[in-house]
FIZATI-35557 format. One record per atom (N, C-alpha, C): residue in one letter; atom name; x, y, z. Coordinates in steps of 0.1 Angstrom, whole numbers, plus 5000, padded with zeros to 4 digits. Example, Ala and Ser with C-alpha at 12.3 -4.5 7.8 and 13.67 -1.06 7.14 Angstrom:
<nodes>
NODE rest atom    x    y    z
NODE    A    N 5132 4943 5078
NODE    A   CA 5123 4955 5078
NODE    A    C 5132 4967 5078
NODE    S    N 5128 4978 5071
NODE    S   CA 5137 4989 5071
NODE    S    C 5129 5000 5079
</nodes>
This chain:
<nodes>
NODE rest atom    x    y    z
NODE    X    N 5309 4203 4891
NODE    X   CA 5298 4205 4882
NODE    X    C 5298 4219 4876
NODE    X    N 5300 4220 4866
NODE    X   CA 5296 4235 4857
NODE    X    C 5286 4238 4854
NODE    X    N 5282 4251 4846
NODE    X   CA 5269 4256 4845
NODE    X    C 5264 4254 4834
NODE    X    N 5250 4247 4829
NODE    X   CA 5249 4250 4814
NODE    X    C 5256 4256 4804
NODE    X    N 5252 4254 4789
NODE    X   CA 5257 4259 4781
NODE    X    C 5251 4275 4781
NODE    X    N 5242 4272 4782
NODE    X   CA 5231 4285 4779
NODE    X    C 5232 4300 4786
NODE    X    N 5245 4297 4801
NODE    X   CA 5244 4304 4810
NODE    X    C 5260 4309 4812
NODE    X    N 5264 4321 4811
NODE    X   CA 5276 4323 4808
NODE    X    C 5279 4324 4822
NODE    X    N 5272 4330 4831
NODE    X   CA 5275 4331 4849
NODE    X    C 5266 4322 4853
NODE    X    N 5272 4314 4866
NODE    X   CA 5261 4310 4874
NODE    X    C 5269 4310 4891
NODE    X    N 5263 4317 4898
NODE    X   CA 5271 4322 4911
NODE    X    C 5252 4316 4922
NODE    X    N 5262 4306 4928
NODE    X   CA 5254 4297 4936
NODE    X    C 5254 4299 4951
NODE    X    N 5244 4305 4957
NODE    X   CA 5244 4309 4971
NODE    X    C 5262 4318 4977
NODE    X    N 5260 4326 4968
NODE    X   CA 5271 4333 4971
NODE    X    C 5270 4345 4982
NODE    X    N 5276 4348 4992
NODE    X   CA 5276 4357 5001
NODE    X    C 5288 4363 5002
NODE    X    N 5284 4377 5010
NODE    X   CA 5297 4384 5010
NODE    X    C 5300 4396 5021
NODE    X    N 5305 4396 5026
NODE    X   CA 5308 4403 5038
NODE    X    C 5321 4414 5036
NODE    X    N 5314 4428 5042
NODE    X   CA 5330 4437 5044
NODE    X    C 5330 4441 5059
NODE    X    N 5339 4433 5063
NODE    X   CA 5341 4441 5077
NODE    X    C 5329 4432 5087
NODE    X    N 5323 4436 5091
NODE    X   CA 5311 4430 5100
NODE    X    C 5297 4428 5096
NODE    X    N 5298 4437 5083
NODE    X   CA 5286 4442 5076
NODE    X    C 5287 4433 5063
NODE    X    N 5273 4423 5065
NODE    X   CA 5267 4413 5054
NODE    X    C 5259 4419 5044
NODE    X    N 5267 4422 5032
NODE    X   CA 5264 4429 5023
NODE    X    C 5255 4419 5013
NODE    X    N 5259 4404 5010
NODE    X   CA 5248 4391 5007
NODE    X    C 5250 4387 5015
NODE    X    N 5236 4380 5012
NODE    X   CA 5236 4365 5019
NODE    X    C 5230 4351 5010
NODE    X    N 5236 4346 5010
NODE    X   CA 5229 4332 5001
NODE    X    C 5223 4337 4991
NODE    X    N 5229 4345 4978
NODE    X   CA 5223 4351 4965
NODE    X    C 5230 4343 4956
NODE    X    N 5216 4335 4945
NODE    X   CA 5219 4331 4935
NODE    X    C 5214 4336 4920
NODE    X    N 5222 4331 4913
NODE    X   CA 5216 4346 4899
NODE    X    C 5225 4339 4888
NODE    X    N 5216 4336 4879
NODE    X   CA 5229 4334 4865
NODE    X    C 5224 4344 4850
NODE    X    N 5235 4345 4843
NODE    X   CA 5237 4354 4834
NODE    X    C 5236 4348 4822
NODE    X    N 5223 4348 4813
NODE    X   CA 5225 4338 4799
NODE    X    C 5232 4343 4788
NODE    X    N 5239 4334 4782
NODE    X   CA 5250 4341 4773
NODE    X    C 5245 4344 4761
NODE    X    N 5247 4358 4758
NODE    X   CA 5242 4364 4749
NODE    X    C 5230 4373 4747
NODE    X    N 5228 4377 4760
NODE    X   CA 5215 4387 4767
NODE    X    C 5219 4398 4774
NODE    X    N 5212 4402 4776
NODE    X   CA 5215 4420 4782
NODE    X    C 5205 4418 4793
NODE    X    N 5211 4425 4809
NODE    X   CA 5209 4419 4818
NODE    X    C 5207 4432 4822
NODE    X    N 5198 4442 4828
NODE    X   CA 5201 4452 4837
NODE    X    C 5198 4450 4853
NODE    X    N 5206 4453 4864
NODE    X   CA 5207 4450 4876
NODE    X    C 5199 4463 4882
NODE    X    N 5190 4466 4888
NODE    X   CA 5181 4478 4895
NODE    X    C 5181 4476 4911
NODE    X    N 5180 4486 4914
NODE    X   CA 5177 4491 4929
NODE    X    C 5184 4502 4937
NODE    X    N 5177 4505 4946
NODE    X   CA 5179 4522 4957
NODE    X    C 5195 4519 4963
NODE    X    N 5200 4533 4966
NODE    X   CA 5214 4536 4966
NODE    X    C 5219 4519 4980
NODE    X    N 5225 4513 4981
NODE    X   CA 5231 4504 4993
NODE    X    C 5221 4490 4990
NODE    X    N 5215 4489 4980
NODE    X   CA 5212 4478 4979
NODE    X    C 5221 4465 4977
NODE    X    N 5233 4468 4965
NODE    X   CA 5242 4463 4963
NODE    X    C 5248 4458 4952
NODE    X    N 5243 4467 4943
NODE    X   CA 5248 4471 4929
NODE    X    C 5256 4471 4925
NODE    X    N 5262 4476 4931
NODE    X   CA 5284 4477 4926
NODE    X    C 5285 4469 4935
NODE    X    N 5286 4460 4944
NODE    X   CA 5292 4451 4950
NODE    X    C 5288 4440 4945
NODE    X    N 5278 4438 4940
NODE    X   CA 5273 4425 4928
NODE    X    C 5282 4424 4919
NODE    X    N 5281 4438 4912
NODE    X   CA 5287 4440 4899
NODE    X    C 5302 4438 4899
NODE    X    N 5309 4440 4912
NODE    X   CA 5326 4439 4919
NODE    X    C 5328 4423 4919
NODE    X    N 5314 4415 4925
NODE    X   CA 5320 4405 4922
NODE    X    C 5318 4396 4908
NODE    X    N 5310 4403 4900
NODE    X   CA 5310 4393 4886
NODE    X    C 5321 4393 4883
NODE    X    N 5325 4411 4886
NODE    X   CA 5336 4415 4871
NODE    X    C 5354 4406 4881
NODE    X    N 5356 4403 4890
NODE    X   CA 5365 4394 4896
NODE    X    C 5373 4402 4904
NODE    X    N 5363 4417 4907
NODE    X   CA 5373 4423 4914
NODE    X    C 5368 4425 4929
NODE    X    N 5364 4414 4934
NODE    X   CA 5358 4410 4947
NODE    X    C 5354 4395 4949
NODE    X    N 5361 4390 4958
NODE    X   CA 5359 4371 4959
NODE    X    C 5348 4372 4969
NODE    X    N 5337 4362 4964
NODE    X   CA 5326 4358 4972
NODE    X    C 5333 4354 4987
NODE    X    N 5326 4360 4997
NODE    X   CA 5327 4349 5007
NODE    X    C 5327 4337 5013
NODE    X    N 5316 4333 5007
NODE    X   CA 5314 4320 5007
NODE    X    C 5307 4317 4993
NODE    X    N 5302 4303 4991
NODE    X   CA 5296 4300 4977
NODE    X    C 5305 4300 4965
NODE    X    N 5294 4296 4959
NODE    X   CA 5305 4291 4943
NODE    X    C 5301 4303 4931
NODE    X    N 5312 4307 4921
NODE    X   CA 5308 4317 4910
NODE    X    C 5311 4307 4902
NODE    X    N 5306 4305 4885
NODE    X   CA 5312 4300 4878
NODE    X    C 5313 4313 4870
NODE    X    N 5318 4309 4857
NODE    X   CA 5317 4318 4848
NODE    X    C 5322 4308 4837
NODE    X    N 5317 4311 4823
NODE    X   CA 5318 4299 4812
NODE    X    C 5321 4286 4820
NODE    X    N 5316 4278 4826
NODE    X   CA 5317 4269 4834
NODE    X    C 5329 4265 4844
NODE    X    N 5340 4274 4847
NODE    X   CA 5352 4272 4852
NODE    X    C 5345 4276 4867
NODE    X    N 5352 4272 4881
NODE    X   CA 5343 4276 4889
NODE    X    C 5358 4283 4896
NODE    X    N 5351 4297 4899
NODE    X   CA 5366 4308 4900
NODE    X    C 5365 4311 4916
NODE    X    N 5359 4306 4923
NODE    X   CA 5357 4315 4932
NODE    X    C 5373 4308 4942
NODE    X    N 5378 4300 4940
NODE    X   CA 5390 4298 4952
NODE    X    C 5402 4300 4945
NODE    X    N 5404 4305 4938
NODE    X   CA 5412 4311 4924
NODE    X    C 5425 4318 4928
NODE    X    N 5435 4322 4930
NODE    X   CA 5441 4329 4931
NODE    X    C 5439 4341 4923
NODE    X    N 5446 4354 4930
NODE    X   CA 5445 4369 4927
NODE    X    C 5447 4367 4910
NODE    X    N 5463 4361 4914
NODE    X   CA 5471 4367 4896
NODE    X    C 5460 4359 4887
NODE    X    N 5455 4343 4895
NODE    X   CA 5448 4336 4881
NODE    X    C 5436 4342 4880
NODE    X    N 5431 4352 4886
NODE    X   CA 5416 4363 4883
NODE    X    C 5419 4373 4877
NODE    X    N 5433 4376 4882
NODE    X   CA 5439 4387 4873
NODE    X    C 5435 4382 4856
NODE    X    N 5439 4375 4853
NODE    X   CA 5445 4371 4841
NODE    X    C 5429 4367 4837
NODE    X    N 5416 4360 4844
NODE    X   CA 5409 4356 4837
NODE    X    C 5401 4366 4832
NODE    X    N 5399 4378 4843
NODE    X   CA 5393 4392 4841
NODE    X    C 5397 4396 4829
NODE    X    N 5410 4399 4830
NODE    X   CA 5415 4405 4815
NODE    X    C 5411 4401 4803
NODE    X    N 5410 4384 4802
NODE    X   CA 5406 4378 4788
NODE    X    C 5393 4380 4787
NODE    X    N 5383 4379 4798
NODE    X   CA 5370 4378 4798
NODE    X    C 5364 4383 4802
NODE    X    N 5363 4397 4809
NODE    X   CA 5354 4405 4808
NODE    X    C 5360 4418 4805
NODE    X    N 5346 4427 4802
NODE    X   CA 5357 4444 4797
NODE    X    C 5342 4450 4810
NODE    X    N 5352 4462 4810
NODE    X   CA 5343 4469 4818
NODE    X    C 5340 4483 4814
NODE    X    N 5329 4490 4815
NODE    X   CA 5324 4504 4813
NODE    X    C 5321 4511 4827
NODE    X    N 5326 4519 4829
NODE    X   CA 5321 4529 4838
NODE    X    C 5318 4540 4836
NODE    X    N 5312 4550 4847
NODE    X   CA 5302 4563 4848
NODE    X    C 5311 4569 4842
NODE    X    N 5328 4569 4849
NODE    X   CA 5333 4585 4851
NODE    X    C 5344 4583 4839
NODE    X    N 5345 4569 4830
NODE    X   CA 5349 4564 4817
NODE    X    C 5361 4560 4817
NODE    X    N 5368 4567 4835
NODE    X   CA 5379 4557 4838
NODE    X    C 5396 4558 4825
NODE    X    N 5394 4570 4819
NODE    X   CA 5403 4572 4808
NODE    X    C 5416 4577 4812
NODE    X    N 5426 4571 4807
NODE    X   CA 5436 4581 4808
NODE    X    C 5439 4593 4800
NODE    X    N 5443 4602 4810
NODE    X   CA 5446 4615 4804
NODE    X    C 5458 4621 4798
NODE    X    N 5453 4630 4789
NODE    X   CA 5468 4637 4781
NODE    X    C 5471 4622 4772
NODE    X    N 5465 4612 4766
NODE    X   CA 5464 4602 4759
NODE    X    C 5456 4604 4749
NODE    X    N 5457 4597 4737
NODE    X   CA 5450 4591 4726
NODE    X    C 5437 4585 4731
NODE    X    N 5428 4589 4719
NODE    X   CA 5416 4575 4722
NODE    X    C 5426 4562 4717
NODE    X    N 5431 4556 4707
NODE    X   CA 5438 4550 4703
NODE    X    C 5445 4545 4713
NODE    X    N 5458 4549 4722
NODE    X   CA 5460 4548 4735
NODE    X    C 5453 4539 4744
NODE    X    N 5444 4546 4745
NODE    X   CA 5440 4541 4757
NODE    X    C 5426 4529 4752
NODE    X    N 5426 4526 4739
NODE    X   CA 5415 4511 4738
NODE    X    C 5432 4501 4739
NODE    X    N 5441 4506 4735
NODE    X   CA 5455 4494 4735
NODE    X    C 5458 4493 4746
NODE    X    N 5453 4499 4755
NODE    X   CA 5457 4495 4771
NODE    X    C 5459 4483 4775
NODE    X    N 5444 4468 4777
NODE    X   CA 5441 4459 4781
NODE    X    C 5452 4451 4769
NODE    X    N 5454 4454 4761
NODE    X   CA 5466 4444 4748
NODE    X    C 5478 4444 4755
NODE    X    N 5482 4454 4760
NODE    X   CA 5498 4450 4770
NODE    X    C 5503 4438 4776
NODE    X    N 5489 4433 4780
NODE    X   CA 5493 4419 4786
NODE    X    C 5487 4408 4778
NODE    X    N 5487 4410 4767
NODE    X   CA 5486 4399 4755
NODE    X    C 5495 4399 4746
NODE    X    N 5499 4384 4743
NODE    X   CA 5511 4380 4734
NODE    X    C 5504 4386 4723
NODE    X    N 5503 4394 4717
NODE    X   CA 5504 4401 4703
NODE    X    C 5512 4420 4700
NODE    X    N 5518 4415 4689
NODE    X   CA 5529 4423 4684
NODE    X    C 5519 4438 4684
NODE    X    N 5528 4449 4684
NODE    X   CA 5528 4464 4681
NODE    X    C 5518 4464 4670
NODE    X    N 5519 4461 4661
NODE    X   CA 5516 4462 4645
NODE    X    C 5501 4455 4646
NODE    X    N 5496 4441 4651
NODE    X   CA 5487 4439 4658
NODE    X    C 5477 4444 4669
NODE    X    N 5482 4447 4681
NODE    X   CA 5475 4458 4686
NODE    X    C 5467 4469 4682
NODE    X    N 5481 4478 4671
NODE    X   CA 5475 4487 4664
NODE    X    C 5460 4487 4658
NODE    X    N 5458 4476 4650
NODE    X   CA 5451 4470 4639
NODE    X    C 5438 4468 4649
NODE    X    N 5437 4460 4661
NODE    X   CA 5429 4459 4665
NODE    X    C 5418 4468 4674
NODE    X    N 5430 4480 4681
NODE    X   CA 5419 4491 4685
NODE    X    C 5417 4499 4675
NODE    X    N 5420 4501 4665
NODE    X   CA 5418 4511 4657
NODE    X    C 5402 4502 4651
NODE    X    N 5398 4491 4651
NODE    X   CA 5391 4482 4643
NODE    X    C 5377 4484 4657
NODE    X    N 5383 4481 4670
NODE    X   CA 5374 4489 4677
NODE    X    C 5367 4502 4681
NODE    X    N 5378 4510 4680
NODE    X   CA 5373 4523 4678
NODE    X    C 5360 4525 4665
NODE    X    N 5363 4524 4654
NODE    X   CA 5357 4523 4639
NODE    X    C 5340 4511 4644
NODE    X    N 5341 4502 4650
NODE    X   CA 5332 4496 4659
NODE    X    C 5324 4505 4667
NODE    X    N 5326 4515 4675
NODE    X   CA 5317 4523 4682
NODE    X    C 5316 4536 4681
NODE    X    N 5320 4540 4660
NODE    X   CA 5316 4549 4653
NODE    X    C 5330 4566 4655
NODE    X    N 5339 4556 4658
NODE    X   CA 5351 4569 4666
NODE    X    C 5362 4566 4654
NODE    X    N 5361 4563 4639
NODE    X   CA 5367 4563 4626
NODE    X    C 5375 4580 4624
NODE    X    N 5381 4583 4626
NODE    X   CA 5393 4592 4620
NODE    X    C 5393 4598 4636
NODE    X    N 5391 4592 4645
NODE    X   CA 5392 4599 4659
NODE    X    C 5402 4594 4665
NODE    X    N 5413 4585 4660
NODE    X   CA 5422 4577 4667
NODE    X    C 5430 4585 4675
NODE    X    N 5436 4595 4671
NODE    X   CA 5444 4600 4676
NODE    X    C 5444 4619 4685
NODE    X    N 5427 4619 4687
NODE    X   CA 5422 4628 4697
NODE    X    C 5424 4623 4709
NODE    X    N 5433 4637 4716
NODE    X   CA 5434 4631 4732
NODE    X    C 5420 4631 4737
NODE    X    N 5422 4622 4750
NODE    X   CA 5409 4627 4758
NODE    X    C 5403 4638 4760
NODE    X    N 5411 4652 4763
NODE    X   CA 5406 4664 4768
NODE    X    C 5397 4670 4754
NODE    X    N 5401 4665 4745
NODE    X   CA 5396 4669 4730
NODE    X    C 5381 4664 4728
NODE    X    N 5376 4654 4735
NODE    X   CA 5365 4644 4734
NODE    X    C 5354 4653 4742
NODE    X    N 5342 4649 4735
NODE    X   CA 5327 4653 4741
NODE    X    C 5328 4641 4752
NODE    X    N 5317 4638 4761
NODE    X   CA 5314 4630 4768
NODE    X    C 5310 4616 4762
NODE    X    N 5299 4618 4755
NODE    X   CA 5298 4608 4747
NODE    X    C 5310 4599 4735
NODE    X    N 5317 4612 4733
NODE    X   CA 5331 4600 4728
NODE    X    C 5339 4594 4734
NODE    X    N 5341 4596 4749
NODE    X   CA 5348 4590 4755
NODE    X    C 5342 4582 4763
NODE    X    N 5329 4581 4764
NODE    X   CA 5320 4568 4770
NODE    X    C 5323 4558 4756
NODE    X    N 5320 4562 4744
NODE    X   CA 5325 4549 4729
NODE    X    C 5341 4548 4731
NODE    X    N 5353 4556 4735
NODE    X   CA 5364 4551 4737
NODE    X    C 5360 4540 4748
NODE    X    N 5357 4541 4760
NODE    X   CA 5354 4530 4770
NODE    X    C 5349 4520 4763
NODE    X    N 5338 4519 4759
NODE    X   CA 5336 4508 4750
NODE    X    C 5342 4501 4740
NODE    X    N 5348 4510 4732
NODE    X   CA 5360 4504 4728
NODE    X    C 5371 4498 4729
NODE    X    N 5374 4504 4748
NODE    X   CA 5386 4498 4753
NODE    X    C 5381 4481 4757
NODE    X    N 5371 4483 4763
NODE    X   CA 5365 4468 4766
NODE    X    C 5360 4459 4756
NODE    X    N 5358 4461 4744
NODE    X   CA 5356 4454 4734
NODE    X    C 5370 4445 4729
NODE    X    N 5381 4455 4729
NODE    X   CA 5389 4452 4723
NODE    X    C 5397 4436 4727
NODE    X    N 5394 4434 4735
NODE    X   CA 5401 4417 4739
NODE    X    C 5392 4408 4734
NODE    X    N 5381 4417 4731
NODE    X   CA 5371 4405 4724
NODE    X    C 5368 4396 4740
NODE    X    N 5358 4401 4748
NODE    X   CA 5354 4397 4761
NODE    X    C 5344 4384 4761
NODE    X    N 5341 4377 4771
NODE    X   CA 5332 4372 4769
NODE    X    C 5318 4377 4774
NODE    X    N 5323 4388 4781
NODE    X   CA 5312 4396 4784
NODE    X    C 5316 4412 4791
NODE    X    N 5303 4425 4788
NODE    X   CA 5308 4434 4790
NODE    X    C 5301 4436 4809
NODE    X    N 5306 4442 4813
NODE    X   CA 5299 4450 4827
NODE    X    C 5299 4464 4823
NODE    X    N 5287 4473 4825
NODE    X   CA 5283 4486 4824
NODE    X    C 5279 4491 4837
NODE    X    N 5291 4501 4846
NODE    X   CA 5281 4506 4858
NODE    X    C 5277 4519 4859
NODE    X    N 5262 4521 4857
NODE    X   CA 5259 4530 4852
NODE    X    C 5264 4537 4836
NODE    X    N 5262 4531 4827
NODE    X   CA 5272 4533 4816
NODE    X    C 5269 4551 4808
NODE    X    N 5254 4555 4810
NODE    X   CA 5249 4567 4808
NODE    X    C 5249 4573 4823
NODE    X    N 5252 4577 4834
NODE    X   CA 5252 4583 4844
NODE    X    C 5254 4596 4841
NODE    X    N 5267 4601 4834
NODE    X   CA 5269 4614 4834
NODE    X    C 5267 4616 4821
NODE    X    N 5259 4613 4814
NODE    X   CA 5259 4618 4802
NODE    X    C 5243 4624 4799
NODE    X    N 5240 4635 4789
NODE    X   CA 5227 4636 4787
NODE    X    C 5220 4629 4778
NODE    X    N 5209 4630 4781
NODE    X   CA 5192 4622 4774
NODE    X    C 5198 4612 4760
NODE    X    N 5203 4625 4750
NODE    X   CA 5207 4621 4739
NODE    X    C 5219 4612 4737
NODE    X    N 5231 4617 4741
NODE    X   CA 5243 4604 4745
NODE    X    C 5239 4595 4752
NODE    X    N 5231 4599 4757
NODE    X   CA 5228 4582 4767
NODE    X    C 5222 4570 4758
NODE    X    N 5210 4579 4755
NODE    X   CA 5207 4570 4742
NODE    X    C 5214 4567 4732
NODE    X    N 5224 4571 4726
NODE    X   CA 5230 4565 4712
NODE    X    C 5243 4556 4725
NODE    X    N 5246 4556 4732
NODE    X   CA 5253 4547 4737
NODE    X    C 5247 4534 4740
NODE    X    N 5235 4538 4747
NODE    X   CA 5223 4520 4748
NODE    X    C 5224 4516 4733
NODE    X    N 5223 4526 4724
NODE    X   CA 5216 4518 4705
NODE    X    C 5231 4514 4704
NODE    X    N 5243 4519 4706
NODE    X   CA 5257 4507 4705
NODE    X    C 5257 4497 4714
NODE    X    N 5255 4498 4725
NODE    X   CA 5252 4483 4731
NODE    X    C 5243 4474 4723
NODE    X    N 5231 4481 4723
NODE    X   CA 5221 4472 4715
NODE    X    C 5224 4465 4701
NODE    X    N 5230 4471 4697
NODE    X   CA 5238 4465 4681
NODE    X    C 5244 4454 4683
NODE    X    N 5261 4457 4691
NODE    X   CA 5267 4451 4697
NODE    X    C 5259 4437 4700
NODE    X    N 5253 4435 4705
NODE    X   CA 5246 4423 4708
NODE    X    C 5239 4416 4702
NODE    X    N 5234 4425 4688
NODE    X   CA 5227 4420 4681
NODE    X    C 5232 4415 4671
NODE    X    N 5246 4422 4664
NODE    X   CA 5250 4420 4659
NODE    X    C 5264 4407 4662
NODE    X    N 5269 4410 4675
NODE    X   CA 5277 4401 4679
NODE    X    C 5271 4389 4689
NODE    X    N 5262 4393 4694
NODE    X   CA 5260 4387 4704
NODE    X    C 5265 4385 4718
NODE    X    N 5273 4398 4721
NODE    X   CA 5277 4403 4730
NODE    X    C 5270 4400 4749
NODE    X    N 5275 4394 4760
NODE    X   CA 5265 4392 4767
NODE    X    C 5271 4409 4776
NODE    X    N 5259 4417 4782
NODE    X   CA 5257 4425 4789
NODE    X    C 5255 4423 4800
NODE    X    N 5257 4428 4813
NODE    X   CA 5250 4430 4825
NODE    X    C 5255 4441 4827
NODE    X    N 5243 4455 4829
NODE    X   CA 5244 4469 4833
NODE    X    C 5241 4471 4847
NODE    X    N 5245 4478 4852
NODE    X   CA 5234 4485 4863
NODE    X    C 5233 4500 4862
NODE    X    N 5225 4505 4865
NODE    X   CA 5219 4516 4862
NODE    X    C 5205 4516 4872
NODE    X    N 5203 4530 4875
NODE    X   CA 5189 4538 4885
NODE    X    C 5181 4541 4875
NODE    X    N 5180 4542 4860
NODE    X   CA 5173 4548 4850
NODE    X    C 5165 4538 4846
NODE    X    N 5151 4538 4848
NODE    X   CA 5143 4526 4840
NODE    X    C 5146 4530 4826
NODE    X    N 5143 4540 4823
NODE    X   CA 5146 4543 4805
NODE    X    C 5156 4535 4804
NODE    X    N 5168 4536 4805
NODE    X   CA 5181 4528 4803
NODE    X    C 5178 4513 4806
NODE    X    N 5170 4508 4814
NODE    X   CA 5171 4495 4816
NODE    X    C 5161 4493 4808
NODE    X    N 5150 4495 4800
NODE    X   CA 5138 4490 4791
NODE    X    C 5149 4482 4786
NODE    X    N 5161 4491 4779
NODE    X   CA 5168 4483 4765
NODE    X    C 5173 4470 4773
NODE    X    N 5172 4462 4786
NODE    X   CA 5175 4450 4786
NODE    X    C 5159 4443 4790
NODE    X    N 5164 4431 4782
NODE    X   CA 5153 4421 4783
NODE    X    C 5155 4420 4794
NODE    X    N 5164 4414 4805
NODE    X   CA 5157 4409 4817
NODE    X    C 5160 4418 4829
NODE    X    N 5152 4419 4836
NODE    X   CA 5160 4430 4852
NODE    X    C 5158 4427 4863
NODE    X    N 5167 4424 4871
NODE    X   CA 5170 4424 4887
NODE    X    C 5165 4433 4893
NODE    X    N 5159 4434 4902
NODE    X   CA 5159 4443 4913
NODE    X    C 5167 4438 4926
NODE    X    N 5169 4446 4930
NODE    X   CA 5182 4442 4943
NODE    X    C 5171 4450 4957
NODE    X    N 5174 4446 4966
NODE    X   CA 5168 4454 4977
NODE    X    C 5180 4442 4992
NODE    X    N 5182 4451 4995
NODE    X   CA 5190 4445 5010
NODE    X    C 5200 4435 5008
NODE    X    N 5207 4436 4995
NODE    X   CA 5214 4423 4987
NODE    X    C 5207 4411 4986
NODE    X    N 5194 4414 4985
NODE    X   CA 5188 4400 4978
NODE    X    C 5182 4405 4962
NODE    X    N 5181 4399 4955
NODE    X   CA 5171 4399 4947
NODE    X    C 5157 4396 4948
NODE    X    N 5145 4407 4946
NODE    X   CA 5131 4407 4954
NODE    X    C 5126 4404 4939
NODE    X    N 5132 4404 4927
NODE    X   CA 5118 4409 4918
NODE    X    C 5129 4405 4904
NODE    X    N 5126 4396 4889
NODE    X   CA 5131 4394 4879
NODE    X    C 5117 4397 4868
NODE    X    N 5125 4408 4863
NODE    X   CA 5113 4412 4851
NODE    X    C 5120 4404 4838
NODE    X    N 5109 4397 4828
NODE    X   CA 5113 4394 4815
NODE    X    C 5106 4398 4803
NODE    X    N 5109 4409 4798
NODE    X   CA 5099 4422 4788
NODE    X    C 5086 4422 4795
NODE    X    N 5090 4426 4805
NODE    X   CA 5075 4432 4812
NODE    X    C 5069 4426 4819
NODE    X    N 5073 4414 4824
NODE    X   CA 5068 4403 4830
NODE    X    C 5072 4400 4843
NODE    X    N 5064 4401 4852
NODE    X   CA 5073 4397 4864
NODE    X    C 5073 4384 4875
NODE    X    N 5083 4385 4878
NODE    X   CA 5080 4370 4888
NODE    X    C 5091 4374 4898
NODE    X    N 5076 4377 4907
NODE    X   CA 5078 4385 4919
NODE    X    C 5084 4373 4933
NODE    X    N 5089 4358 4927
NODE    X   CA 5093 4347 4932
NODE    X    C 5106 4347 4935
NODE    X    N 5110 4354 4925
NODE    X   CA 5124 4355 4918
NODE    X    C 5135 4343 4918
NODE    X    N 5130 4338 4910
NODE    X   CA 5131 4325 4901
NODE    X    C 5149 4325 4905
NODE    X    N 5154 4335 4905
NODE    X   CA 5165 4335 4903
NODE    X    C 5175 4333 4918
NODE    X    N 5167 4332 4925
NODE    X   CA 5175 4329 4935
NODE    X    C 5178 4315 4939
NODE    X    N 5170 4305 4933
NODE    X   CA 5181 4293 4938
NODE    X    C 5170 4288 4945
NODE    X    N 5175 4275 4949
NODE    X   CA 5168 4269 4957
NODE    X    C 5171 4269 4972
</nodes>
């Protein structure tokens, strides 16, 4: 059985364990395609280990994930390898860049392991970059970049496979007031314009206003789903 159309994730009583320590337990949550999702809660609630296993770089312990309806969770490494790559991009705090490289460089990274030529690649990060407003920047190394351009190179790099969805952890963390903000109004476009599906996590209510719907996490459960303001303190989202 797959997951609606409407739902680009649907991860069904999924738990997860490191070592001795039950990080979930029976957590269910799905992701509607083409929404911006922000994930909340205090440091060890389980934030990045949610977010580790959307993005496929952590197998549930037990329970089912889908994702566009494929159900991935008994998957082999290389075939998660490969689905991650097509299907999700990822942003992180510390922008995760390579150094003494090109912006240009480094959005063609994730294209390596796609059947398309030099000449194509080209064409395509340069088409992303110009996407997250970095037009005659192609060829600035990283060390040459403010903070904020190389959080839009990151974006750029994960756009460029054309994902089915982005993961943001903490995507304004180290940046100030002002970058942070013009990086949420490129998300926000991005979605509006493409219809891009998001799920961020972030400690900054300002940063999470810009998603319609928000998780709170406490003890690796979900306690609380807000929908513009609205809450249902049930949390609908856990499943039956």
């Amino acid at each position: 059985m797959g997951q609606s159309v409407a739902n680009l994730i649907d991860m069904r009583d999924v738990s997860f364990s490191r070592g001795d320590r039950c990080i979930f337990d029976n957590i269910s949550l799905t992701v509607p395609r083409g929404k911006v999702t922000a994930i909340m809660g205090p440091s060890g609630s389980g934030k990045t280990t949610l977010m580790s296993i959307l993005g496929l770089l952590d197998r549930p312990t037990s329970g089912q994930y889908f994702l566009e309806g494929e159900d991935i969770s008994s998957l082999s490494k290389d075939k998660m390898a490969a689905i991650r790559n097509k299907k999700i991009g990822f942003v992180f705090q510390n922008f995760n860049l390579l150094p003494r490289t090109t912006a240009l460089e480094n959005v063609e990274l994730p294209l390596m392991y796609s059947n398309i030529n030099g000449k194509e690649s080209k064409e395509k990060a340069m088409e992303a970059l110009a996407n997250v407003g970095l037009k005659g920047w192609e060829y600035h190394r990283t060390n040459q970049l403010s903070g904020g351009q190389m959080q839009r190179v990151a974006i750029a790099r994960a756009l460029v496979n054309e994902p089915s969805i982005i993961l943001a952890d903490e995507p304004t963390g180290n940046l100030d007031s002002k970058n942070g903000a013009e990086i949420m109004d490129i998300f926000t476009r991005l979605n509006r314009e493409q219809k891009i599906t998001l799920v961020m996590v972030t400690h900054d209510p300002v940063i999470a206003s810009y998603a319609r719907r928000r998780l709170y996490l406490k003890d690796g459960q979900i306690v609380r789903e807000e929908l513009n303001g609205k809450v249902d303190s049930q949390a609908s989202v856990q499943g039956g």
